[in-house]
BAMARGU-818242 format. One record per residue: residue in one letter; x, y, z of N, C-alpha, C in turn. Coordinates in steps of 0.2 Angstrom, whole numbers. Layout:
BEGIN
residu, nx, ny, nz, cax, cay, caz, cx, cy, cz
a, X, Y, Z, X, Y, Z, X, Y, Z
...
end
This chain:
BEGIN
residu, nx, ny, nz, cax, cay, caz, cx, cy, cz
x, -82, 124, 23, -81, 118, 19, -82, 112, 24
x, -87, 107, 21, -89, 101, 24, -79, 96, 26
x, -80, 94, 32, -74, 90, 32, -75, 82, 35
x, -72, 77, 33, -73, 71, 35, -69, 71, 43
x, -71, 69, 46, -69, 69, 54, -65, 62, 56
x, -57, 63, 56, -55, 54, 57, -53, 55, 64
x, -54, 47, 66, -51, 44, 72, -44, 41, 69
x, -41, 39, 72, -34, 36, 72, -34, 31, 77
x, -32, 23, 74, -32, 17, 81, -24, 17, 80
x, -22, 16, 86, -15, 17, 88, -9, 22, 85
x, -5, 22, 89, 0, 26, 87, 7, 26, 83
x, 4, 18, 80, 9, 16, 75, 13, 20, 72
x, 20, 19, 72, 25, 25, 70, 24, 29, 62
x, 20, 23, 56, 19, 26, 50, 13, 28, 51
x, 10, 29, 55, 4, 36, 57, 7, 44, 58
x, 10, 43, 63, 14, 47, 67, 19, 51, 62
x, 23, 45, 60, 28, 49, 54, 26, 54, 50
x, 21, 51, 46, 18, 52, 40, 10, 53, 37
x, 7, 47, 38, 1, 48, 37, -5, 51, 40
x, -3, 53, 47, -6, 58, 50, -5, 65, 50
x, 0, 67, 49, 2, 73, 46, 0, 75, 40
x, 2, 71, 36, -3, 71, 28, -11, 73, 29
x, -13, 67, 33, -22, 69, 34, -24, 75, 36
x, -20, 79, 40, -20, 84, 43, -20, 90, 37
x, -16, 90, 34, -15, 94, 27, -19, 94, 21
x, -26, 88, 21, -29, 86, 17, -36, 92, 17
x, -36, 95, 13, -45, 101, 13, -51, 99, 14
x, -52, 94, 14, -58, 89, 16, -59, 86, 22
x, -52, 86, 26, -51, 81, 32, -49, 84, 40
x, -50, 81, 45, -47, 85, 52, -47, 78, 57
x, -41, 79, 58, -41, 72, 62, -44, 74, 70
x, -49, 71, 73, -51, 73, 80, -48, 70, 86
x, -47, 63, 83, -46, 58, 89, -39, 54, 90
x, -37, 51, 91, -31, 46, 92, -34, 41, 99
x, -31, 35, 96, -33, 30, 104, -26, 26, 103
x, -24, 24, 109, -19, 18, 110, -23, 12, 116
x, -20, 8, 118, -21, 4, 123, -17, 8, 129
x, -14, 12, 128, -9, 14, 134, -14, 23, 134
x, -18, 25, 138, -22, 31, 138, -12, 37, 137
x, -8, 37, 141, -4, 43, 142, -1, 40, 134
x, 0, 36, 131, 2, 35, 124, -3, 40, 121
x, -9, 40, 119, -14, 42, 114, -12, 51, 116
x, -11, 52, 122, -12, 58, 123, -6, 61, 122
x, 1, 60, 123, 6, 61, 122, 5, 62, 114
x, 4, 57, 110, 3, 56, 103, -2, 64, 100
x, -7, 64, 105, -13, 71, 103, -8, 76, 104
x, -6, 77, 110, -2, 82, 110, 3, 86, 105
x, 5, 79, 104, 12, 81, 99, 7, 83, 91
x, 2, 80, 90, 0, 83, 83, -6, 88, 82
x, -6, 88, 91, -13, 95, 89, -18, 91, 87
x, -20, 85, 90, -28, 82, 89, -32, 83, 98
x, -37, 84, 96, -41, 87, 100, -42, 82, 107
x, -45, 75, 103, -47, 69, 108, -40, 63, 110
x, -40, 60, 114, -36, 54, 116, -40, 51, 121
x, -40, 44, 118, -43, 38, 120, -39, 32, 123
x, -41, 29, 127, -36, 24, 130, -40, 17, 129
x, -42, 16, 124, -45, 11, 122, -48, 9, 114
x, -47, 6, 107, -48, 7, 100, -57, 6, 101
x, -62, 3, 106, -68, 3, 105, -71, 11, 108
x, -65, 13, 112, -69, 20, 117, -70, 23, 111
x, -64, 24, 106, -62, 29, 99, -69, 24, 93
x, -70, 20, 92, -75, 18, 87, -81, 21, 89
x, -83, 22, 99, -90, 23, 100, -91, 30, 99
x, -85, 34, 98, -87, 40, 97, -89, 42, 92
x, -96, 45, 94, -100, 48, 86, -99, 54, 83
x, -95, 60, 84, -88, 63, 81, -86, 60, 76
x, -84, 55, 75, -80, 52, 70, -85, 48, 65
x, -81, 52, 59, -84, 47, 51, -77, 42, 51
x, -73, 43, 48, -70, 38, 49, -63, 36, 50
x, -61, 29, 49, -56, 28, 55, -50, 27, 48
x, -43, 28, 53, -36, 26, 50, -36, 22, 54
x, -33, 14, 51, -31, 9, 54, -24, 8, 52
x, -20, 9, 56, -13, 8, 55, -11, 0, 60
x, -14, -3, 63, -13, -8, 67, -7, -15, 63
x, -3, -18, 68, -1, -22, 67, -8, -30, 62
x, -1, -31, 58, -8, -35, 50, -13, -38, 53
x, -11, -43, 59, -18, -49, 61, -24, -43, 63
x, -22, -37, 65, -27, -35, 68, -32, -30, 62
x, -31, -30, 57, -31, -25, 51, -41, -27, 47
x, -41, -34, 49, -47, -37, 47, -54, -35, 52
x, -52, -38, 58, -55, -38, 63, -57, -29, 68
x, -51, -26, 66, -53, -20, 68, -56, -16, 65
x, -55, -16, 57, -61, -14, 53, -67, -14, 50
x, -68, -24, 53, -76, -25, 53, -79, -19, 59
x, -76, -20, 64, -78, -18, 71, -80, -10, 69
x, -75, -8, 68, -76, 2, 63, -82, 2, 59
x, -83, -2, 55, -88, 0, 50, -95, -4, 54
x, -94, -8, 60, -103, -8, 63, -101, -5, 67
x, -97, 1, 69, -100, 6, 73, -101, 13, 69
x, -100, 10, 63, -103, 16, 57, -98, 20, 54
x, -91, 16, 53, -87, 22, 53, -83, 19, 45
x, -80, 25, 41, -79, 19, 35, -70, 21, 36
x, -67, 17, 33, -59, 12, 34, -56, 15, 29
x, -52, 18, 31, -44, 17, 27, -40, 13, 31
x, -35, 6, 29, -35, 2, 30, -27, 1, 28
x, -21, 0, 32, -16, 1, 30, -12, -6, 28
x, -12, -6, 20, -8, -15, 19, -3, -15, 24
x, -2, -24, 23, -8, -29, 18, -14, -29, 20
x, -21, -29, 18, -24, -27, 22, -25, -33, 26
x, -23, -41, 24, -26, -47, 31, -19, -52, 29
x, -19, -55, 33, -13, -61, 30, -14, -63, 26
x, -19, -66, 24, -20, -73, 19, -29, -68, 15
x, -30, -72, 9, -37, -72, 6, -42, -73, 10
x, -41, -79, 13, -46, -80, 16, -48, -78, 23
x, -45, -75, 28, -42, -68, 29, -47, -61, 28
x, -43, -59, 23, -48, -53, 19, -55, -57, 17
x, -58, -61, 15, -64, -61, 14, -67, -59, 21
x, -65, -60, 25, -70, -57, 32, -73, -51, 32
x, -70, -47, 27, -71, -41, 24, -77, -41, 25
x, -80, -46, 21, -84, -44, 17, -92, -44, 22
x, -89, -45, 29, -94, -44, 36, -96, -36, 37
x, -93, -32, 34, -91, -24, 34, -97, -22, 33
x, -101, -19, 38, -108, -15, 38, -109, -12, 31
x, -113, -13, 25, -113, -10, 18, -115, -2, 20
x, -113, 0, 15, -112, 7, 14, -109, 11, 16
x, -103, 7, 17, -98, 11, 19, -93, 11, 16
x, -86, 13, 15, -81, 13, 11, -75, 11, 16
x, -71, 5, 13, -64, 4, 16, -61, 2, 10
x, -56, 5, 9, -50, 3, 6, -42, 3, 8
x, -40, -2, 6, -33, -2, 8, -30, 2, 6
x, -24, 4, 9, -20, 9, 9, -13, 10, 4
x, -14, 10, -2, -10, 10, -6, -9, 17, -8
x, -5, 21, -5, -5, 29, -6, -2, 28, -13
x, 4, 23, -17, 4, 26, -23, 1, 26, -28
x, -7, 23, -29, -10, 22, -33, -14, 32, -34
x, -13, 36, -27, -15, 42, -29, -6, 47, -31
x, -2, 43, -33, 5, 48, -34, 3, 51, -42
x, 5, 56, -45, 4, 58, -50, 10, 55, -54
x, 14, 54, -51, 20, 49, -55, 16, 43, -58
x, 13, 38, -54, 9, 33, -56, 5, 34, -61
x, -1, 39, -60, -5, 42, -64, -2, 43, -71
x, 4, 46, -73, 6, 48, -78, 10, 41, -83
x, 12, 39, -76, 15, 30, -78, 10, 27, -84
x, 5, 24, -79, -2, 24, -81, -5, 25, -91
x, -6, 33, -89, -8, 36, -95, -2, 36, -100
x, 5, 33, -98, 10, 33, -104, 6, 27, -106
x, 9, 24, -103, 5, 17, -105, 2, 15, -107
x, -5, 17, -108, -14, 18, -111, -12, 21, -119
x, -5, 27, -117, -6, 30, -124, -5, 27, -130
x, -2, 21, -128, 4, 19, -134, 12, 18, -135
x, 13, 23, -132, 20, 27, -134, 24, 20, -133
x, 24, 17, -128, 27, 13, -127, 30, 6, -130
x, 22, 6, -133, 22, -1, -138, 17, -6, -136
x, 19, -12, -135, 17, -16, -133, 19, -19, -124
x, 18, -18, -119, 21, -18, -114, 21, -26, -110
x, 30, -25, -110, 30, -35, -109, 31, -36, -103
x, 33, -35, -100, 38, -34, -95, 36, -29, -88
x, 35, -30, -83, 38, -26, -75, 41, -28, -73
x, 48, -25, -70, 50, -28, -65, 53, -22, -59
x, 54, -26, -54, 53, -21, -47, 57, -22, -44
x, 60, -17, -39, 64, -19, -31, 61, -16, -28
x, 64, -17, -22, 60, -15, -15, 63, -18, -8
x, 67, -16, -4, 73, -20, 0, 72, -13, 4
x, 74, -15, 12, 78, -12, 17, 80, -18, 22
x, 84, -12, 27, 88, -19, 30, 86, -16, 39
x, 83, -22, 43, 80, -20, 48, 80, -29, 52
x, 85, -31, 56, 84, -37, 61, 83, -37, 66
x, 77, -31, 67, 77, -28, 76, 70, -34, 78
x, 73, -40, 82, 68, -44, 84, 62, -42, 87
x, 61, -36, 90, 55, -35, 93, 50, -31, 90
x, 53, -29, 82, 49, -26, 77, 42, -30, 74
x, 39, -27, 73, 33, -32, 69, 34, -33, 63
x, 38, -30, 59, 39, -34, 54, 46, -38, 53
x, 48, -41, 58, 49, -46, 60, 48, -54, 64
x, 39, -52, 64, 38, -58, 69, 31, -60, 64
x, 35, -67, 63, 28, -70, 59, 22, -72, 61
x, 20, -73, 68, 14, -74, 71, 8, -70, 69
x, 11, -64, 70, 5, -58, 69, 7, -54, 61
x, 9, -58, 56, 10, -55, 48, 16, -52, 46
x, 22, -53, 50, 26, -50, 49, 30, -54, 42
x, 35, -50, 39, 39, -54, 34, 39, -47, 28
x, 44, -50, 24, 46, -44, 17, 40, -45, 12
x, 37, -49, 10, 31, -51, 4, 26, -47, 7
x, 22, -46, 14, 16, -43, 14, 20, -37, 17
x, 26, -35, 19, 25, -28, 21, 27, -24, 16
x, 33, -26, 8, 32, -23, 7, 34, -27, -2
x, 32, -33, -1, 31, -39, -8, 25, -34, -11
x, 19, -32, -6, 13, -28, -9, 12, -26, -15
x, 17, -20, -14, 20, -15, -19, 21, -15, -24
x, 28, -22, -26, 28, -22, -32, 18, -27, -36
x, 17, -32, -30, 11, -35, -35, 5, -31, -36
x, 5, -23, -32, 0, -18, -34, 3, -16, -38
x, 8, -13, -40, 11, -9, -47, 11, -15, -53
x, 10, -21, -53, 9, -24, -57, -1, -25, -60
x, -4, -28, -55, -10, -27, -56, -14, -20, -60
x, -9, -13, -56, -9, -6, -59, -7, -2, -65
x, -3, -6, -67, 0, -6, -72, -2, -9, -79
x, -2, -15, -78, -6, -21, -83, -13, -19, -83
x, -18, -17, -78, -24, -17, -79, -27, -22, -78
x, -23, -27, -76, -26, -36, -74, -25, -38, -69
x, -26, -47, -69, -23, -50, -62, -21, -55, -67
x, -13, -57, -62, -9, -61, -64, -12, -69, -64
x, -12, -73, -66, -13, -80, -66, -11, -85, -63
x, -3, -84, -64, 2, -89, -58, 8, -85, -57
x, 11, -89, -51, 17, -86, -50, 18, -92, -47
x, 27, -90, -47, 33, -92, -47, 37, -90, -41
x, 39, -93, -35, 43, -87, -31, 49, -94, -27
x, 55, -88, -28, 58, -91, -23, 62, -89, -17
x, 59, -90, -10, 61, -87, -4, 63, -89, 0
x, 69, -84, 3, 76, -86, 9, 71, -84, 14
x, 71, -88, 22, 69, -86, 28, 74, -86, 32
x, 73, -81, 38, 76, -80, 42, 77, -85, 46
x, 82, -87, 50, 83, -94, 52, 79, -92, 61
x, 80, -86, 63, 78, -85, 69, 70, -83, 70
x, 67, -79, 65, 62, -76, 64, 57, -80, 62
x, 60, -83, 57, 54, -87, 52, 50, -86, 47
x, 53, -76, 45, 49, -73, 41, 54, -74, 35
x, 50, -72, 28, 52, -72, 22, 58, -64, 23
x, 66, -69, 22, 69, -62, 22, 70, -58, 15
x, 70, -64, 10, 72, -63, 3, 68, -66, -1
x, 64, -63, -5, 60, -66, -10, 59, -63, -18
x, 60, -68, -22, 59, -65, -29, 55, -69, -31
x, 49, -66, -37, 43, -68, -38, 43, -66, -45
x, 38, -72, -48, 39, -69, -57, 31, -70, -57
x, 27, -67, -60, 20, -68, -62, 21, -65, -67
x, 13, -72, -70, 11, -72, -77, 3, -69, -75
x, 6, -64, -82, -1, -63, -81, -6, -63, -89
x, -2, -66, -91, -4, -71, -98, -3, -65, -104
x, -4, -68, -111, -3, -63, -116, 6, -63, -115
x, 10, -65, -113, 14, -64, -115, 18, -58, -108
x, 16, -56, -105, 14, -50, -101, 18, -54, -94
x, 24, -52, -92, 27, -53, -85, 29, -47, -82
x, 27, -49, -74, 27, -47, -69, 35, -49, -64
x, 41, -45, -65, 47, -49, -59, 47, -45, -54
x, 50, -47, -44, 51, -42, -42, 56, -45, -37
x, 58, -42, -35, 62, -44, -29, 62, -41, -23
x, 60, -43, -15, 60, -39, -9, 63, -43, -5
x, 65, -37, 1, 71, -40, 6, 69, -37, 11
x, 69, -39, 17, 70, -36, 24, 78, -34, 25
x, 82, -38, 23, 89, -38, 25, 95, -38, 22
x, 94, -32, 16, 100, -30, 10, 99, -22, 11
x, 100, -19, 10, 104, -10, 8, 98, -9, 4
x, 95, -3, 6, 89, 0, 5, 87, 0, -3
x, 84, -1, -6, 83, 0, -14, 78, 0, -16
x, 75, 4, -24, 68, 2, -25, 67, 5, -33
x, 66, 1, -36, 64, 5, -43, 60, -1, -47
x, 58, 4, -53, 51, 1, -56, 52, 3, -62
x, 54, -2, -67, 53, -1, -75, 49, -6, -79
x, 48, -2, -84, 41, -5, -88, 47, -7, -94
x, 44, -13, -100, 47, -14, -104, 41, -13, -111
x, 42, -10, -115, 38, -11, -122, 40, -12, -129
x, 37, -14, -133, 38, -16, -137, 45, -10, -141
x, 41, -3, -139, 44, 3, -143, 49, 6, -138
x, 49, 6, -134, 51, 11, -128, 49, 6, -118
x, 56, 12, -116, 53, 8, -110, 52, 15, -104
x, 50, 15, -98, 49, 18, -95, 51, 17, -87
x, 53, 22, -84, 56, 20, -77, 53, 26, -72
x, 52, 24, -67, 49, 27, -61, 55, 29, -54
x, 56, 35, -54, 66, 35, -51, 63, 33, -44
x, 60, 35, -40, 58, 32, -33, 52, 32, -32
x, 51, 24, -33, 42, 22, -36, 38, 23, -30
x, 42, 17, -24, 37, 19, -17, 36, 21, -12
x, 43, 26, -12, 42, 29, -6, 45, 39, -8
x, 41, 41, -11, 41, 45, -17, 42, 51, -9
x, 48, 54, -10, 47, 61, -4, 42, 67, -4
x, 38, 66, 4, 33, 72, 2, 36, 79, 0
x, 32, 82, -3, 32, 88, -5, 39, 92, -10
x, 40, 85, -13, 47, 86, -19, 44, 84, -25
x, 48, 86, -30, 46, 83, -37, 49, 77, -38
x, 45, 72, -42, 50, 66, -41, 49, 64, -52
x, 53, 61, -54, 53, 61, -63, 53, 52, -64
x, 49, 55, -72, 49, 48, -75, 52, 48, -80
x, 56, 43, -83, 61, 43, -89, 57, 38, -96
x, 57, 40, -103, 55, 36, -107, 62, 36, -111
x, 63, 29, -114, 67, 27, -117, 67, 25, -124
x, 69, 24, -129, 69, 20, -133, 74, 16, -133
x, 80, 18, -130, 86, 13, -127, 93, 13, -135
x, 88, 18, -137, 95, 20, -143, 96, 29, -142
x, 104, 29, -138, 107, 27, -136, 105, 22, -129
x, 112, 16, -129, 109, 10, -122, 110, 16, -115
x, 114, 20, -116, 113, 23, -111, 110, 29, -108
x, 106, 29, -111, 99, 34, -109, 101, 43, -110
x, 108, 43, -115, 106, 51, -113, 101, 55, -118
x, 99, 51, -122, 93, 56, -127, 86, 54, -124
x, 86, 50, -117, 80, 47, -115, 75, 56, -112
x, 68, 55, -112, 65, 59, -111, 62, 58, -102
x, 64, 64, -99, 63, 66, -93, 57, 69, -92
x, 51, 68, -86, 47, 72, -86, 48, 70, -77
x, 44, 78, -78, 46, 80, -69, 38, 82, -65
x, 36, 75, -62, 31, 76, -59, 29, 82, -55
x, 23, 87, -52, 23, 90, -48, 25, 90, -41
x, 27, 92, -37, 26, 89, -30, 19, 90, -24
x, 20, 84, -22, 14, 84, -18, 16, 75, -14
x, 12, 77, -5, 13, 71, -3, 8, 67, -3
x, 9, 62, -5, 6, 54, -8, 3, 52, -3
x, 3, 52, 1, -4, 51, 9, -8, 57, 11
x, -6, 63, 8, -12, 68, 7, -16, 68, 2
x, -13, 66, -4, -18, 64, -9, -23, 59, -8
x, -19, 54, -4, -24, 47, -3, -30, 50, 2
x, -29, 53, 8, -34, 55, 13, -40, 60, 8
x, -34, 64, 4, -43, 69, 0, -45, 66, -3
x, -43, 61, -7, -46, 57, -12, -52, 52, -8
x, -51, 50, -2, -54, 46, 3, -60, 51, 5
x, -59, 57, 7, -62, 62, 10, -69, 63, 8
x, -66, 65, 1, -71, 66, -6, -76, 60, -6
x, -74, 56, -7, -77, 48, -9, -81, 49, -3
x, -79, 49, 5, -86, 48, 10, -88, 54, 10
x, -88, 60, 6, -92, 67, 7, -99, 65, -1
x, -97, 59, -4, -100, 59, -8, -101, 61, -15
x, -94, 65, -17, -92, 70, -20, -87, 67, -27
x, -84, 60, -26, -80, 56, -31, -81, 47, -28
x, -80, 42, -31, -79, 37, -31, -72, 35, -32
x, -71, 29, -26, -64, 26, -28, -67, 20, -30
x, -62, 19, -36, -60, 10, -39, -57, 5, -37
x, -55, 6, -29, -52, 2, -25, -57, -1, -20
x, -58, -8, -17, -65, -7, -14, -63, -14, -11
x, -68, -16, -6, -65, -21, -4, -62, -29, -6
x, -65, -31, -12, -65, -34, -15, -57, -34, -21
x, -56, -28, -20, -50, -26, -26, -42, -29, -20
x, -45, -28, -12, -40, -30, -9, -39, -39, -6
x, -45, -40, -7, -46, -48, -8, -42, -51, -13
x, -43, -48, -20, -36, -49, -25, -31, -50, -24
x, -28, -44, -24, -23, -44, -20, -19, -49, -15
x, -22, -50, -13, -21, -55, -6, -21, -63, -8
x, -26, -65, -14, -24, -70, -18, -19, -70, -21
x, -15, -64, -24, -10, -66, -27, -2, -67, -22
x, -3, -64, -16, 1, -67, -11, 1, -74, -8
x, -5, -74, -7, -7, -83, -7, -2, -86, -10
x, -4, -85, -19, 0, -89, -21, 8, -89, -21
x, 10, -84, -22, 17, -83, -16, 18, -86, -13
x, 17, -88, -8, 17, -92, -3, 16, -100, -3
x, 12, -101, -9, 8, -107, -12, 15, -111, -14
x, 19, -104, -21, 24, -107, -23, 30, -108, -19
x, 30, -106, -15, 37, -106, -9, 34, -110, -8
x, 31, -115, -5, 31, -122, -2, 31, -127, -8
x, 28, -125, -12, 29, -131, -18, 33, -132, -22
x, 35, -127, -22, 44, -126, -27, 41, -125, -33
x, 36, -125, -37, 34, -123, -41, 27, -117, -43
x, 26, -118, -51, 20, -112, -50, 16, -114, -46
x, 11, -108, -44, 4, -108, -40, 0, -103, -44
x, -7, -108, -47, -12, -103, -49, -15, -98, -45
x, -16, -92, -47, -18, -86, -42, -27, -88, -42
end
């Protein structure tokens, strides 16, 4: 079986955790290389996960011709610039959001060697919980769907964290605001118009600690959500319709290799005990993203994500930020 051969640039800990091991597990893929700026980091790191090569610098691991392609986990400033760099050394990106600070930002993207593949890394758009979300939703059952709204909170004041330092992207809207505005985009099938947000900062940091955000995304069709660095961990995702509503028990951070369920409602009774339960397979959400990626540069499937789809995206943060300084809406 043909495998796609990836490097890994730095040893970011959601590599380490998670995303590397998943790649590891994926039938298409074999991870070869790991690089840090510190050579006895990369190594220690190879070590520990049975990868062959370690590199003490991210262009030694680009030049090698081993590698199809790269997992960027890098802190966010570095997200744009490191993956133009990957793909003219021929290599195609998986690219871990957000993928740039700002839009204009991401359009630098579009300096990307063509014919190659990057996409940003939203592992739940391959969950089959999603998927299933999805196809309720396409089929009707639901009605007419008016309504998302989202959570998404953990609580971390560790100042020397990066997502806690605004210079280099840190803050709650691009680490993990993302989320809910890709489960809306994913959801709806569209891009929102305008939004509305209103955001607490940290007095010492300067990042967004608390933010809640409403997008129109016209037709009647709203997107609410709320995200936090600094409240009690949380996170859920329900749809509203006209017939029925729909909830997703733990939307994004779904545990590898468990079953996780979606509930549909009609809300008679309010309290949900005649509500219908369906129980996803299990499987983890970052091995699914790496086969689905695998496939794509073996040539074998296309993704619907591209680079332009994450350029969206990134406008719709914009505007976030648009309406936090203006106190009112901001067109996307």
């Amino acid at each position: 079986m043909k495998k796609v051969r990836w490097g890994i640039l730095s040893t970011a800990n959601i590599g380490m955790e998670k995303v590397i091991p998943a790649i590891q597990q994926s039938a298409h893929s074999a991870v070869v290389a790991i690089a840090s700026r510190d050579l006895s980091k990369a190594q220690h790191a190879a070590d520990q996960l049975g990868i062959a090569k370690a590199y003490g610098s991210y262009e030694a691991l680009l030049a090698d011709p081993d590698i199809d392609a790269i997992y960027n986990p890098l802190p966010n400033h570095l997200h744009v610039p490191m993956t133009v760099a990957a793909t003219k050394a021929g290599k195609h990106v998986l690219c871990e959001k957000p993928i740039a600070r700002t839009a204009a930002e991401a359009e630098g993207l579009r300096d990307c060697a063509p014919g190659l593949i990057v996409m940003e890394a939203f592992m739940i758009r391959f969950h089959p919980q999603w998927l299933r979300a999805r196809e309720i939703i396409r089929s009707g059952e639901l009605g007419d769907v008016r309504t998302i709204s989202a959570l998404f909170t953990y609580f971390n004041d560790d100042a020397g964290n990066v997502r806690n330092q605004a210079d280099i992207g840190g803050g709650g809207i691009l680490d993990i605001g993302c989320y809910p505005v890709t489960a809306g985009r994913f959801l709806f099938e569209s891009e929102p118009k305008r939004v509305m947000a209103l955001v607490d900062r940290d007095p010492q940091f300067g990042t967004d600690r608390l933010a809640s955000v409403l997008a129109d995304f016209g037709g009647g069709r709203q997107l609410s959500f709320t995200c936090s660095t600094q409240t009690v961990g949380e996170q859920s995702v329900t749809v509203l319709g006209s017939k029925a509503k729909l909830a997703i028990a733990i939307p994004f951070n779904a545990p590898a290799n468990e079953r996780t369920s979606i509930t549909v409602d009609t809300g008679a009774p309010f309290d949900g005990s005649l509500a219908r339960r369906e129980i996803l397979p299990a499987c983890d959400q970052y091995t699914e993203q790496a086969e689905a990626f695998a496939l794509a540069v073996l040539g074998e499937q296309t993704l619907p994500w591209n680079i332009e789809d994450a350029i969206a995206s990134m406008k719709v943060i914009d505007a976030i930020f648009a309406s936090e300084r203006s106190g009112t809406w901001a067109n996307v």
